[in-house]
N, CA, C and O atoms as a Tinker XYZ file with bonds, in Angstrom:
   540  protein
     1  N     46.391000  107.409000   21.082000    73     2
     2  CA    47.565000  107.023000   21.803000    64     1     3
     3  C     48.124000  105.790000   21.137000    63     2     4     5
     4  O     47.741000  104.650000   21.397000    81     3
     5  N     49.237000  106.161000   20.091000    73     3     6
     6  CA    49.630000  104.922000   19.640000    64     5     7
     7  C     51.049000  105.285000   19.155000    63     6     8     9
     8  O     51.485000  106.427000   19.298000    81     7
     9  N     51.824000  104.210000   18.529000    73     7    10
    10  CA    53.188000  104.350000   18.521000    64     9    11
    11  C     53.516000  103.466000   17.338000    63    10    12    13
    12  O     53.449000  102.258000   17.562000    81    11
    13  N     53.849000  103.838000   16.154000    73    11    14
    14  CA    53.930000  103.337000   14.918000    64    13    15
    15  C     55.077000  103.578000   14.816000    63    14    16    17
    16  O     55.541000  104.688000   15.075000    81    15
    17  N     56.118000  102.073000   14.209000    73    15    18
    18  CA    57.240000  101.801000   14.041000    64    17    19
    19  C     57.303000  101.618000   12.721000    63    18    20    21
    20  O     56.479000  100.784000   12.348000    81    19
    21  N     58.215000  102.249000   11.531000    73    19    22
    22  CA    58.321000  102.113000   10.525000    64    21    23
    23  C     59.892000  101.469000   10.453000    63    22    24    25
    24  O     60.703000  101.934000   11.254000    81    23
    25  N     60.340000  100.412000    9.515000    73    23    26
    26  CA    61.383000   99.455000    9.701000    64    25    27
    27  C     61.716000   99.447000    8.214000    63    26    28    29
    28  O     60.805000   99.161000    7.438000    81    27
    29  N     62.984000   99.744000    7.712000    73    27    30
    30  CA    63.203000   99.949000    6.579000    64    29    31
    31  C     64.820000   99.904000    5.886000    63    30    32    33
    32  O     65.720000  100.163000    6.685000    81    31
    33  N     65.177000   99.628000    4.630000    73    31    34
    34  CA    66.860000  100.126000    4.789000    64    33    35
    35  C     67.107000  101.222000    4.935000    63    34    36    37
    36  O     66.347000  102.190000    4.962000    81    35
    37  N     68.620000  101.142000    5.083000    73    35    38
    38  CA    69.154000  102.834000    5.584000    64    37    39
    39  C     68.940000  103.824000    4.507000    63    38    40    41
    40  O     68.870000  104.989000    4.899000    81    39
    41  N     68.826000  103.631000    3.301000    73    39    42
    42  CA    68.244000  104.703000    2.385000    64    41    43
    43  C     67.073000  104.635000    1.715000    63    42    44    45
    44  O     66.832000  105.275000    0.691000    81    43
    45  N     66.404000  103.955000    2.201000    73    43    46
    46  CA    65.082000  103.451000    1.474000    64    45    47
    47  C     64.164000  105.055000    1.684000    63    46    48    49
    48  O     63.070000  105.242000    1.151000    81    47
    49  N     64.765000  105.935000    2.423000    73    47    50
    50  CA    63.008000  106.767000    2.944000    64    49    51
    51  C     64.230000  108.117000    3.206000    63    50    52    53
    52  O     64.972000  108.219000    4.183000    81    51
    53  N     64.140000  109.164000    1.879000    73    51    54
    54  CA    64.362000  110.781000    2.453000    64    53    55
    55  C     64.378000  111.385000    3.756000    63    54    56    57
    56  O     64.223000  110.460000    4.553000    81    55
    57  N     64.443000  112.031000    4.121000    73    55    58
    58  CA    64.016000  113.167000    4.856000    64    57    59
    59  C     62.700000  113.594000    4.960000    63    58    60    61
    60  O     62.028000  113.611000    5.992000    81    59
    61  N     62.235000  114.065000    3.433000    73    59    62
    62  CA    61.037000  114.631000    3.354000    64    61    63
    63  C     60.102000  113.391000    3.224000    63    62    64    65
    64  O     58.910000  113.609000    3.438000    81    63
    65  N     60.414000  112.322000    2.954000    73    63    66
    66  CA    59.207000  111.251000    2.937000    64    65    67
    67  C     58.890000  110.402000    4.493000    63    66    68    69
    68  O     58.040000  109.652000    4.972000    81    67
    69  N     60.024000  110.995000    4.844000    73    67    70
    70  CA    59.394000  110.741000    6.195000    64    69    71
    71  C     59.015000  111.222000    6.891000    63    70    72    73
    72  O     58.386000  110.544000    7.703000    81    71
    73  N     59.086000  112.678000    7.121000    73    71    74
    74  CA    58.640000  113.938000    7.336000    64    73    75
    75  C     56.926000  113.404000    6.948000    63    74    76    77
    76  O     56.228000  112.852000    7.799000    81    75
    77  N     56.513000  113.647000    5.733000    73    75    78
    78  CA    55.234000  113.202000    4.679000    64    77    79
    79  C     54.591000  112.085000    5.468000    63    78    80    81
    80  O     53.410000  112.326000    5.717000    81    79
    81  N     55.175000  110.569000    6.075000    73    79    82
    82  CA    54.989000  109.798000    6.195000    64    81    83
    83  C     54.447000  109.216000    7.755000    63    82    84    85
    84  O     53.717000  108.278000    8.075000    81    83
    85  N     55.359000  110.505000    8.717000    73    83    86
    86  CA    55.036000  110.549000   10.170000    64    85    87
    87  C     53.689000  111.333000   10.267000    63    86    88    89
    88  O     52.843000  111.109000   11.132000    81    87
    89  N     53.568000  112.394000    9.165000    73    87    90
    90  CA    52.032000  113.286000    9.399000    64    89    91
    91  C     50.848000  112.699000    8.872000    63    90    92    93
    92  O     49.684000  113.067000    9.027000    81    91
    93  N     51.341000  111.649000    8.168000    73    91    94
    94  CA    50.424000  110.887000    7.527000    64    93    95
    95  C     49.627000  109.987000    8.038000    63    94    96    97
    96  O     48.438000  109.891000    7.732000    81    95
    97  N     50.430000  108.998000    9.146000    73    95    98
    98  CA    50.041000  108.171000    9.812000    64    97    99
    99  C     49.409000  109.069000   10.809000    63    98   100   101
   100  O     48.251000  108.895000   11.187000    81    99
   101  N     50.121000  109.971000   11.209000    73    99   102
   102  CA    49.437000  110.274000   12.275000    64   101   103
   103  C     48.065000  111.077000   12.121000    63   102   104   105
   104  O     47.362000  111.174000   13.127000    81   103
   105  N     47.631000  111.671000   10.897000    73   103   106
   106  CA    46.622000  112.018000   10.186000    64   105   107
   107  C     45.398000  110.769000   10.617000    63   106   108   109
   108  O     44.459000  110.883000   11.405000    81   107
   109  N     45.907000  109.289000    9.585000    73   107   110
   110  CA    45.144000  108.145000    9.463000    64   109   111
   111  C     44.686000  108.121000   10.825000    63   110   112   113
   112  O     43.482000  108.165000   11.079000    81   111
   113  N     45.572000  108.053000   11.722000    73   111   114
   114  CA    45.171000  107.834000   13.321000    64   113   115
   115  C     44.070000  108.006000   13.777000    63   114   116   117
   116  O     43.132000  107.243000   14.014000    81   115
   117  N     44.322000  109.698000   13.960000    73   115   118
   118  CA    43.690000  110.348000   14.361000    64   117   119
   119  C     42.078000  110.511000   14.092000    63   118   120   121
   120  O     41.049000  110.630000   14.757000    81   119
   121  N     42.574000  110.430000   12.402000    73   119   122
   122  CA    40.818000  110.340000   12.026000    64   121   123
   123  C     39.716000  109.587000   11.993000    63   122   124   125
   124  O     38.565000  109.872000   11.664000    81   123
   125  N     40.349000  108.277000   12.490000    73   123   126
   126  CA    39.588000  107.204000   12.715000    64   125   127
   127  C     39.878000  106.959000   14.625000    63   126   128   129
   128  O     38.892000  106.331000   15.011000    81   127
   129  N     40.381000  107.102000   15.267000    73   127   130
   130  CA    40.284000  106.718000   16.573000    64   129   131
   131  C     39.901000  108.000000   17.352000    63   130   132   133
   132  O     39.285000  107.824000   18.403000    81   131
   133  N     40.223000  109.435000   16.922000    73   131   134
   134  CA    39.521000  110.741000   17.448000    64   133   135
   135  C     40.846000  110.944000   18.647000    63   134   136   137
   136  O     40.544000  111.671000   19.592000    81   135
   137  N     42.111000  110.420000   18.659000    73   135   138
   138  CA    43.122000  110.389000   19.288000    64   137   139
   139  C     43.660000  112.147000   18.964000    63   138   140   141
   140  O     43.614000  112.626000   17.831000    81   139
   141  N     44.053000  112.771000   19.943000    73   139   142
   142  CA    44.964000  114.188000   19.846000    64   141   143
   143  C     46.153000  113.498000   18.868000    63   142   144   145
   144  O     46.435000  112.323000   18.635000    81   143
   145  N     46.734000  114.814000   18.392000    73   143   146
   146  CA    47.890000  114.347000   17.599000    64   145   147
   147  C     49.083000  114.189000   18.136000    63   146   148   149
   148  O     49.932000  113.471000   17.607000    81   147
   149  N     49.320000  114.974000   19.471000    73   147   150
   150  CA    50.498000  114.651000   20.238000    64   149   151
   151  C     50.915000  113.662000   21.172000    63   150   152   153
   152  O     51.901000  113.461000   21.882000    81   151
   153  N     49.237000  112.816000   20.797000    73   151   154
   154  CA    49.623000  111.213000   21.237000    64   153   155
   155  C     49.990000  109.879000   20.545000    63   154   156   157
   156  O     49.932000  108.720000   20.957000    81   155
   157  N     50.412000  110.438000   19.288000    73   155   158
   158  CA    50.512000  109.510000   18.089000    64   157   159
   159  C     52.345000  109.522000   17.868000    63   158   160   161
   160  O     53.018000  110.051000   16.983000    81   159
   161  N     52.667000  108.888000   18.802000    73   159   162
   162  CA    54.674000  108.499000   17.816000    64   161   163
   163  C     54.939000  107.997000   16.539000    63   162   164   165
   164  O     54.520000  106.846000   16.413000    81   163
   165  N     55.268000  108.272000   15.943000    73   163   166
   166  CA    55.986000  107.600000   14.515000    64   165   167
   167  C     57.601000  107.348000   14.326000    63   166   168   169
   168  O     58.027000  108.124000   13.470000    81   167
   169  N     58.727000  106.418000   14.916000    73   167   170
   170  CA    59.394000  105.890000   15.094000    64   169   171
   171  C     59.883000  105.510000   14.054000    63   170   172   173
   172  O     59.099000  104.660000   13.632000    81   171
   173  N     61.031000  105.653000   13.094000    73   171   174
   174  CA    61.429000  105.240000   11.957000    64   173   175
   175  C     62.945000  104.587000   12.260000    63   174   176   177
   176  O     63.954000  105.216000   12.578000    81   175
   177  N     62.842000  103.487000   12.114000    73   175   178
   178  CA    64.449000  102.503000   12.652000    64   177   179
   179  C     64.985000  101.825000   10.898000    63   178   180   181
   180  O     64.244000  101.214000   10.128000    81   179
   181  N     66.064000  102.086000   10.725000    73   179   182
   182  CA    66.625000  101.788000    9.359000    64   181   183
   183  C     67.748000  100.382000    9.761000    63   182   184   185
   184  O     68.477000  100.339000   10.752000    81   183
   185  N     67.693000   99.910000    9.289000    73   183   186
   186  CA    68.910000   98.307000    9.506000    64   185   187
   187  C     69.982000   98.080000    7.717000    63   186   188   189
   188  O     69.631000   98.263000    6.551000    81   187
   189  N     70.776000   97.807000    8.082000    73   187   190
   190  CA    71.391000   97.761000    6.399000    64   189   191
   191  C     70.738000   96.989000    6.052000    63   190   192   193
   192  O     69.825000   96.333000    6.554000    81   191
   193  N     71.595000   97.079000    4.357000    73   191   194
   194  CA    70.904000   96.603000    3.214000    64   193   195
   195  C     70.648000   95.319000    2.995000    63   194   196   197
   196  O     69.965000   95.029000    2.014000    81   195
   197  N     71.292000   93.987000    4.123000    73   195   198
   198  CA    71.730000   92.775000    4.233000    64   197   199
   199  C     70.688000   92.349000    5.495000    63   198   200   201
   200  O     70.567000   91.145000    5.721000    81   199
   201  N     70.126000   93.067000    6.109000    73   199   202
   202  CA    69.274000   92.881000    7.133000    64   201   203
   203  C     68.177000   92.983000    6.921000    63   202   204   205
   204  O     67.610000   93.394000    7.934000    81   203
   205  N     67.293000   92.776000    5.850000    73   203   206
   206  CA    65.848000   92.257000    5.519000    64   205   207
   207  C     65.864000   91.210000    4.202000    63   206   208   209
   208  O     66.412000   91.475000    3.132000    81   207
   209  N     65.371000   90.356000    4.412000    73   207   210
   210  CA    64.985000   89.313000    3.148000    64   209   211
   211  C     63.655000   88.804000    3.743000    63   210   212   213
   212  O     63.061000   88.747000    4.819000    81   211
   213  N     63.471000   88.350000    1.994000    73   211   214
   214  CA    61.891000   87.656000    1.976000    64   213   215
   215  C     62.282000   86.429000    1.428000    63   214   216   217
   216  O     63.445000   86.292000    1.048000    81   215
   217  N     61.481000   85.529000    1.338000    73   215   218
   218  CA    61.715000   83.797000    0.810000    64   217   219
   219  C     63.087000   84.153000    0.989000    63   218   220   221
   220  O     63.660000   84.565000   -0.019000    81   219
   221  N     63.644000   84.096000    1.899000    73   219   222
   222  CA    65.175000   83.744000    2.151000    64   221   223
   223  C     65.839000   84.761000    1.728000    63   222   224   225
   224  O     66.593000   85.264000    2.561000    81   223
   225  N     65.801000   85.306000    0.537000    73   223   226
   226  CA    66.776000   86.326000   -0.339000    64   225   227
   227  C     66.630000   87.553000    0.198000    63   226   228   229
   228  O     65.642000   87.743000    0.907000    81   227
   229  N     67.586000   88.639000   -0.029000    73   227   230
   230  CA    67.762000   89.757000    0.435000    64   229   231
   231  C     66.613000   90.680000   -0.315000    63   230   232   233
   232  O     66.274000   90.439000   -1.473000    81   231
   233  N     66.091000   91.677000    0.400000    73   231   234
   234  CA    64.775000   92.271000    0.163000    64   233   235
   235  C     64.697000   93.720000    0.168000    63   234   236   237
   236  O     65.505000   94.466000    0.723000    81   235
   237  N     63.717000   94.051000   -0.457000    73   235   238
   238  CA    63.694000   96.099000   -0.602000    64   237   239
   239  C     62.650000   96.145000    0.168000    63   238   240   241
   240  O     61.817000   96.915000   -0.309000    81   239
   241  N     62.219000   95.530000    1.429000    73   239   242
   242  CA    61.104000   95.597000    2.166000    64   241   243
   243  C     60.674000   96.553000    3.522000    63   242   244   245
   244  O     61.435000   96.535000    4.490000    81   243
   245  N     59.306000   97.473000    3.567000    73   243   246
   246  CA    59.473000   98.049000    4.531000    64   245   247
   247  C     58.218000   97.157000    5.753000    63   246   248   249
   248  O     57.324000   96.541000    5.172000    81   247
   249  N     58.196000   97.126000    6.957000    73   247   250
   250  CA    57.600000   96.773000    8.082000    64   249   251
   251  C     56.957000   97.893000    8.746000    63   250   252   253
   252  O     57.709000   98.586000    9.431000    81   251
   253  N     55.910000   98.176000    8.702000    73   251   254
   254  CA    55.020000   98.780000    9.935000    64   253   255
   255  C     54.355000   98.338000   10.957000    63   254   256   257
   256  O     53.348000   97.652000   10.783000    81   255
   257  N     54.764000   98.624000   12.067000    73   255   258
   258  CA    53.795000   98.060000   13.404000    64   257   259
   259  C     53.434000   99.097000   14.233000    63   258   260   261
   260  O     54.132000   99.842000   14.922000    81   259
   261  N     51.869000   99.022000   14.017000    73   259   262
   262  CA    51.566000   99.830000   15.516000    64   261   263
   263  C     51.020000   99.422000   16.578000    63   262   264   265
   264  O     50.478000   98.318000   16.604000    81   263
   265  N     51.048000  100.018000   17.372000    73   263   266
   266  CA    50.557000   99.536000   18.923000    64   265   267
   267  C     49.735000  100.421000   19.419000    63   266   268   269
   268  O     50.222000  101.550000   19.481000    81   267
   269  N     48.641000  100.311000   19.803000    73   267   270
   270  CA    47.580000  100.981000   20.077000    64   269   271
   271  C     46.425000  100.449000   21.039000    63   270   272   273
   272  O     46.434000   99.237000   21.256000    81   271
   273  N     45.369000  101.268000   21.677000    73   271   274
   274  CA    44.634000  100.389000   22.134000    64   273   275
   275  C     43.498000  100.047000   21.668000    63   274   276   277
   276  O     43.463000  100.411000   20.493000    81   275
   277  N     42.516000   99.523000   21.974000    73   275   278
   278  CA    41.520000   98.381000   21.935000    64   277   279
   279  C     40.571000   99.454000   20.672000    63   278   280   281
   280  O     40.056000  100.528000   20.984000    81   279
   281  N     40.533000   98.993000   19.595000    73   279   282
   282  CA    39.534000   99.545000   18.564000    64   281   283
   283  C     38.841000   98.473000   18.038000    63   282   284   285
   284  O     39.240000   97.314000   18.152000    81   283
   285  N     37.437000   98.914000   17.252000    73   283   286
   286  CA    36.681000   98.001000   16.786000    64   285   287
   287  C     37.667000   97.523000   15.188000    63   286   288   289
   288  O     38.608000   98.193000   14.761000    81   287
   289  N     37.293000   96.610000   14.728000    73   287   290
   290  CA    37.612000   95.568000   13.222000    64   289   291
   291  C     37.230000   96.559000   12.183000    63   290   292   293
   292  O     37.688000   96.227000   11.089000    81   291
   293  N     36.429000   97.854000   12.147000    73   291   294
   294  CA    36.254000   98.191000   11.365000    64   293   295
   295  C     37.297000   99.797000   11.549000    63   294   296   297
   296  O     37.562000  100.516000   10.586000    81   295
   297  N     37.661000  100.024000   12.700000    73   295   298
   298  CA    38.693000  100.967000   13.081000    64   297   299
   299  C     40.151000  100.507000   12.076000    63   298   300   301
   300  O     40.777000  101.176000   11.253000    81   299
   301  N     40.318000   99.282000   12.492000    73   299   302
   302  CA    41.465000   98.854000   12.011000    64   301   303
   303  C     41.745000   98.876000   11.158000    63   302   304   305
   304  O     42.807000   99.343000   10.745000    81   303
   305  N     40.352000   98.054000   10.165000    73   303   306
   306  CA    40.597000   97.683000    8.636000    64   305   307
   307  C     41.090000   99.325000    7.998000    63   306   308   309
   308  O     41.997000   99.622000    7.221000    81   307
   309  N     40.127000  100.130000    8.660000    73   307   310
   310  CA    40.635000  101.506000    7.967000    64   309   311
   311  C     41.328000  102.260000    8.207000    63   310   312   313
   312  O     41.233000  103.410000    7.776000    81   311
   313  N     42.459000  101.755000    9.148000    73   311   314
   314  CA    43.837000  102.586000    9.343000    64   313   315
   315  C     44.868000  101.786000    8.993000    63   314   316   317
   316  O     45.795000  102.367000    8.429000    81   315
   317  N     44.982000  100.591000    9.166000    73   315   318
   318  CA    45.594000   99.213000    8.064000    64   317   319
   319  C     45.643000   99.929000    6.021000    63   318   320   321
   320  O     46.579000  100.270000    5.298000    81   319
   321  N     44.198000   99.862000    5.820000    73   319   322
   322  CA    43.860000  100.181000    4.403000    64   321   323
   323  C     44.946000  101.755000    3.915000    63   322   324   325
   324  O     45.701000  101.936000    2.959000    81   323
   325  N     44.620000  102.493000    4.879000    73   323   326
   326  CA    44.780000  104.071000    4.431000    64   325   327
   327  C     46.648000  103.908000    4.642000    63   326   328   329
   328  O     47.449000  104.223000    3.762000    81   327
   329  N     46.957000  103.454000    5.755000    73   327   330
   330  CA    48.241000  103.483000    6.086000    64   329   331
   331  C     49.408000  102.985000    4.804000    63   330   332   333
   332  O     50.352000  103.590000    4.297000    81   331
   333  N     48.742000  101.365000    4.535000    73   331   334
   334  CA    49.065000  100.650000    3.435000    64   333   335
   335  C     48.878000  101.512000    1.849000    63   334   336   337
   336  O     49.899000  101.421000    1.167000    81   335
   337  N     48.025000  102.112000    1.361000    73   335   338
   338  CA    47.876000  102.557000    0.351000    64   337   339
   339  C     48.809000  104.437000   -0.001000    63   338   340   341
   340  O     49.012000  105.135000   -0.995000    81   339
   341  N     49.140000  104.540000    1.673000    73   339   342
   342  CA    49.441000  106.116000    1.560000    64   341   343
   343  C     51.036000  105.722000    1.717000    63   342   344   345
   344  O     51.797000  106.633000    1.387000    81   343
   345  N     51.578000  104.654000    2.114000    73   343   346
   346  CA    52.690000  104.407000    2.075000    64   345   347
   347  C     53.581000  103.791000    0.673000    63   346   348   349
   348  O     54.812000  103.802000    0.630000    81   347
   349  N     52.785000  103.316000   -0.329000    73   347   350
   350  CA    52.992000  102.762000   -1.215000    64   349   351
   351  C     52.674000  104.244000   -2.249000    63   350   352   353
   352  O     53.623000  104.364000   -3.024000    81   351
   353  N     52.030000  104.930000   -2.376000    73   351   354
   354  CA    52.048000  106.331000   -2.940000    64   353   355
   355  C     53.547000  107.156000   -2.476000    63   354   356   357
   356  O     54.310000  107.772000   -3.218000    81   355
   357  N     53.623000  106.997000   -1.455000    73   355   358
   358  CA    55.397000  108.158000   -0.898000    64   357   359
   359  C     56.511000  107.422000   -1.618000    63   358   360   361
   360  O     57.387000  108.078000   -2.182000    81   359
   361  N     56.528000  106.056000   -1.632000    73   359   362
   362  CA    57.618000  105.269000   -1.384000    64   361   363
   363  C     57.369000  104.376000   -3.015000    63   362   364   365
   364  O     58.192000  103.464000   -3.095000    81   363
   365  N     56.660000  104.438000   -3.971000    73   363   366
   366  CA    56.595000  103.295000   -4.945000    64   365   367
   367  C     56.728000  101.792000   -4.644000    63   366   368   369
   368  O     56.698000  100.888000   -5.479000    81   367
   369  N     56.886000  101.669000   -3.269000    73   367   370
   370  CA    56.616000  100.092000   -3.168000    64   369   371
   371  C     55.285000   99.830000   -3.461000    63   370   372   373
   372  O     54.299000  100.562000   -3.377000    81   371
   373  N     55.442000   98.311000   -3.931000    73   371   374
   374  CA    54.317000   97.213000   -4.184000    64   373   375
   375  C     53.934000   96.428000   -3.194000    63   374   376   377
   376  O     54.533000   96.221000   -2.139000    81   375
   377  N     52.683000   95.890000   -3.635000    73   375   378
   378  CA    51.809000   95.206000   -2.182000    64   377   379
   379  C     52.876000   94.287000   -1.769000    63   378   380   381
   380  O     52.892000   94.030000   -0.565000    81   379
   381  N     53.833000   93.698000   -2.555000    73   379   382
   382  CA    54.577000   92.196000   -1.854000    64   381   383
   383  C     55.879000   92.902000   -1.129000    63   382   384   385
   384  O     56.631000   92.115000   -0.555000    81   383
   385  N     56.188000   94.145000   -1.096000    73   383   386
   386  CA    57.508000   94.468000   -0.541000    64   385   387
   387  C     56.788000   95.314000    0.732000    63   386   388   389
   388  O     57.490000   96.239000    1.141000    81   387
   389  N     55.949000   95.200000    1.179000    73   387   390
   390  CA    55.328000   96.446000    2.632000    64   389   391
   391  C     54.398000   95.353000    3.656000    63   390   392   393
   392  O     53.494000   94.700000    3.135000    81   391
   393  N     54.593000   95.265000    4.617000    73   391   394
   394  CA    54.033000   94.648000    5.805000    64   393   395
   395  C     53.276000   95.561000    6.915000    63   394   396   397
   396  O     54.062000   96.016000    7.746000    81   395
   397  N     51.840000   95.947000    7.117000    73   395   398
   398  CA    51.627000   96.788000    7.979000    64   397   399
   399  C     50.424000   96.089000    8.571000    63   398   400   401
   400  O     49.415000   95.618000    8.047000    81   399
   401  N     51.107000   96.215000   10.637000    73   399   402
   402  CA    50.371000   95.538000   11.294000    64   401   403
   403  C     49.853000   96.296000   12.776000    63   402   404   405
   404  O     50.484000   97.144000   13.405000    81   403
   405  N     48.906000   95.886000   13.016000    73   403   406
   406  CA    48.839000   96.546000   13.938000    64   405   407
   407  C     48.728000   95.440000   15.486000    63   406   408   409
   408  O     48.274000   94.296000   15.493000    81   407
   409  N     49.081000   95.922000   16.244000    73   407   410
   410  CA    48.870000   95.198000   17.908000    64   409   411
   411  C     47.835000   96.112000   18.893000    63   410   412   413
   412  O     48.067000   97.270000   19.240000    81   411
   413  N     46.811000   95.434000   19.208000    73   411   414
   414  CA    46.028000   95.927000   20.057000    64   413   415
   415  C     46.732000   95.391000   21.801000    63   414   416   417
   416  O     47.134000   94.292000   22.181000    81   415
   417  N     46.615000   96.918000   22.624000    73   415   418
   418  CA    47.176000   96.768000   24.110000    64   417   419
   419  C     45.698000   96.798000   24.504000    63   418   420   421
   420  O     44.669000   97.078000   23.889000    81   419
   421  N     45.962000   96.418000   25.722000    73   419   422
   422  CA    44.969000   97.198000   26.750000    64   421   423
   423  C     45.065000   98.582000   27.444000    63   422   424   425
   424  O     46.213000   98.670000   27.879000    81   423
   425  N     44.589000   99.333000   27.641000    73   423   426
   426  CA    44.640000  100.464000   28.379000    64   425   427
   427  C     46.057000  100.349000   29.716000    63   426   428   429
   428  O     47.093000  101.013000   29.718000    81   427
   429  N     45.745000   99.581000   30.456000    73   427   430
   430  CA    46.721000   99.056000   31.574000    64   429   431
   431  C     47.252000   98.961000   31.354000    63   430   432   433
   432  O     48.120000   99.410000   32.102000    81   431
   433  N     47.841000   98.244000   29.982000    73   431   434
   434  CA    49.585000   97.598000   29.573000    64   433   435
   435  C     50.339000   98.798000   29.430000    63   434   436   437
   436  O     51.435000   98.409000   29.026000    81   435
   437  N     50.371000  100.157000   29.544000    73   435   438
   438  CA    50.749000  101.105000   28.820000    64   437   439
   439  C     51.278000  102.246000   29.499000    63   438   440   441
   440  O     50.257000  102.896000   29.725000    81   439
   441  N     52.233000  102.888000   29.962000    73   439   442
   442  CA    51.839000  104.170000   30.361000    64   441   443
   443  C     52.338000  105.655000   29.325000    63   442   444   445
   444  O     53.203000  105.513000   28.460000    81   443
   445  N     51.850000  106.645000   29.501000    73   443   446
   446  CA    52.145000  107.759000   29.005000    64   445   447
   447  C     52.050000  108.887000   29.893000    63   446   448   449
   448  O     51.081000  108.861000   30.653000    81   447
   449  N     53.040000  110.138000   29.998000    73   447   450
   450  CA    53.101000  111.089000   30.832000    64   449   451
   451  C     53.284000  110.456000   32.346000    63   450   452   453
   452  O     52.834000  111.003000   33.353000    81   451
   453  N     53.795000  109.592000   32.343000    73   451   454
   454  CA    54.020000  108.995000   34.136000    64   453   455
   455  C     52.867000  108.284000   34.188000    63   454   456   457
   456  O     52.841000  107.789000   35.314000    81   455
   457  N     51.896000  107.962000   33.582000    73   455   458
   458  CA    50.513000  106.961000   34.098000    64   457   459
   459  C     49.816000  106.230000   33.237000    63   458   460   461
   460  O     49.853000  106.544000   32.047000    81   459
   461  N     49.040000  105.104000   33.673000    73   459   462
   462  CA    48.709000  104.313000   32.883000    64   461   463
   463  C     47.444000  105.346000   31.916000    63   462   464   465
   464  O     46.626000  106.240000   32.134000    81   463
   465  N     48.019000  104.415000   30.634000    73   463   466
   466  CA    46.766000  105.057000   29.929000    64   465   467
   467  C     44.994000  104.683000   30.500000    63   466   468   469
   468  O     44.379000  103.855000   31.172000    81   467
   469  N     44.785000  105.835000   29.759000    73   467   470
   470  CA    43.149000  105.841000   29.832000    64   469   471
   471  C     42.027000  105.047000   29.079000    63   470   472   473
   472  O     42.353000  104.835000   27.912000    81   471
   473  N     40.835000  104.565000   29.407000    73   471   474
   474  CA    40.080000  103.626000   28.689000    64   473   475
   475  C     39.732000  104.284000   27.377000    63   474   476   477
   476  O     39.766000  105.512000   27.457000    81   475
   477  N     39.428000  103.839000   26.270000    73   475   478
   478  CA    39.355000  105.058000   25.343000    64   477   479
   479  C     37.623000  105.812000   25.654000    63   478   480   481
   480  O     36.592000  105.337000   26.130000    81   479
   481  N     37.934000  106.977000   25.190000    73   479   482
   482  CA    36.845000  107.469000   25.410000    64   481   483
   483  C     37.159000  108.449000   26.920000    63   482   484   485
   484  O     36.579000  109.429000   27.387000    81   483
   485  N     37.876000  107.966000   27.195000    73   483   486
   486  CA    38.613000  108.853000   28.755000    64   485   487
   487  C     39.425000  109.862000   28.565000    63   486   488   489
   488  O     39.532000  110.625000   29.524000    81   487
   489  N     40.043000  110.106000   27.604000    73   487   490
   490  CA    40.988000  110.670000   27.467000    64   489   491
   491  C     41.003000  112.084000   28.014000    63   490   492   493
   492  O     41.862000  112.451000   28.815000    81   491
   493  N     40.063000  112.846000   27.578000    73   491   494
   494  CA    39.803000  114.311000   28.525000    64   493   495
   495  C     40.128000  114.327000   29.636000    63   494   496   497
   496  O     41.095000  115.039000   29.908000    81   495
   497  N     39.610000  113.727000   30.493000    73   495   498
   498  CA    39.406000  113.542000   31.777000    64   497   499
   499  C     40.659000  112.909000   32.663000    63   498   500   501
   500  O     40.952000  113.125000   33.839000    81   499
   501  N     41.448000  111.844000   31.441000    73   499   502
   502  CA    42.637000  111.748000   32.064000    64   501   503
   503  C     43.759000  112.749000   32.328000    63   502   504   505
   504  O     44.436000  112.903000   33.345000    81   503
   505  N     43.792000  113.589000   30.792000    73   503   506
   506  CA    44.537000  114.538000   30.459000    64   505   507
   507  C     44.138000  115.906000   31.503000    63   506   508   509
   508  O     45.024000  116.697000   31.828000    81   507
   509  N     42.954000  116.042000   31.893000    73   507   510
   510  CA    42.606000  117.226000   32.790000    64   509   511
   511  C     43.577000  116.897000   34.385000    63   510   512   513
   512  O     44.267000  117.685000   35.032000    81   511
   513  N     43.235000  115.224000   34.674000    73   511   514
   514  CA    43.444000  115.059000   36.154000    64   513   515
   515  C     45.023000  115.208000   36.098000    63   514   516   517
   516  O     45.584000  115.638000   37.105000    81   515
   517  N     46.102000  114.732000   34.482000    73   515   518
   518  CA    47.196000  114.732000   34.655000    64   517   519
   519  C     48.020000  116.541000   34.529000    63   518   520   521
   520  O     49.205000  116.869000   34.573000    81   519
   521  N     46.773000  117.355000   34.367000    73   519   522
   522  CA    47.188000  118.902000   34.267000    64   521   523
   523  C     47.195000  119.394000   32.320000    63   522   524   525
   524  O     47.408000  120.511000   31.849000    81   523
   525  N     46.941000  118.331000   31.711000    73   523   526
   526  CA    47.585000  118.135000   30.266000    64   525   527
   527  C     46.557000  119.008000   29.288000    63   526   528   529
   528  O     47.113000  119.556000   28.336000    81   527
   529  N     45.199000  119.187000   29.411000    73   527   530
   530  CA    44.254000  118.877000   29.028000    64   529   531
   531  C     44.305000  120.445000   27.639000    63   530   532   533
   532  O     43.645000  120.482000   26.601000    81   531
   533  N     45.023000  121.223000   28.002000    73   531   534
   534  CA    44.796000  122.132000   27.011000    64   533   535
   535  C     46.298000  121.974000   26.493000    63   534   536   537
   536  O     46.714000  122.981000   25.920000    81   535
   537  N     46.922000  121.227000   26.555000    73   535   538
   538  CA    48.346000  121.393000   25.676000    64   537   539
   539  C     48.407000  120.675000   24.461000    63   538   540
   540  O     49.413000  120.741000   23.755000    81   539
C-alpha cells in the first residue's frame, strides 16, 4: 500500500517510459514489502521547463517520493537502491539529476477503499472484512 509520485518536466518521460516506469516501481514494491499490486499508485505530475533548478539554475531533474507504511531500514535501502538504479536505466539520468525518497506513515494516517489502512501483515484479513479479498 503505497503511492509513488514521480515529478519531472513536461517532456522529460514518453508514454512508454512511463508505462515501463509505473510497472517497475510497482514490481520493486511489491517484491520487497509482499504488498498486492493493486495497492501500489504511481502518480506522474510534469511542471515546465522553468520549474525545477538545482544550485539555483534551471535543471533536467526528476523527484520521486513515496509514501508508504512502516518497513524495516533494510526494506527501504532496497526499494530506494532498485527504484534509483531502474530509473536511471529508462531515463539516462545521472546520480546528480534524480532524487528518490521515501516517507514512512503509520497505518492510521491513511485510508484506502473507505478505511483506515491495515497494520502490515493484516492485509488479508482487512481486505476479506472490506469484501476485497479475491479482487
Amino acid at each position: 500500500m503505497a503511492i509513488y509520485t514521480c515529478t519531472a518536466h513536461e517532456a522529460a518521460l514518453s508514454s512508454e517510459q512511463r508505462t515501463v516506469i509505473a510497472a517497475e516501481i510497482t514490481r520493486i514494491h511489491c517484491a520487497h514489502t509482499g504488498d498486492r499490486p493493486n495497492m501500489v499508485w504511481v502518480i506522474f505530475e510534469t511542471l515546465p521547463p522553468d520549474s525545477i533548478f538545482s544550485g539555483g539554475k534551471p535543471a533536467e531533474n526528476t523527484v520521486i517520493v513515496g509514501l508508504f507504511r512502516e518497513r524495516s531500514a533494510e526494506v527501504k535501502a532496497q526499494v530506494l537502491n532498485e527504484i534509483c538504479t531502474m530509473y536511471k536505466k529508462v531515463t539516462g539520468l545521472s546520480d546528480d539529476q534524480l532524487w528518490v525518497s521515501l516517507t514512512e506513515i503509520s497505518s492510521s494516517d491513511a485510508m484506502m477503499f473507505g478505511a483506515l489502512l491495515p497494520e502490515v501483515g493484516h492485509e488479508d484479513e482487512w481486505l476479506a472484512k472490506l469484501g476485497l479479498l479475491d479482487k
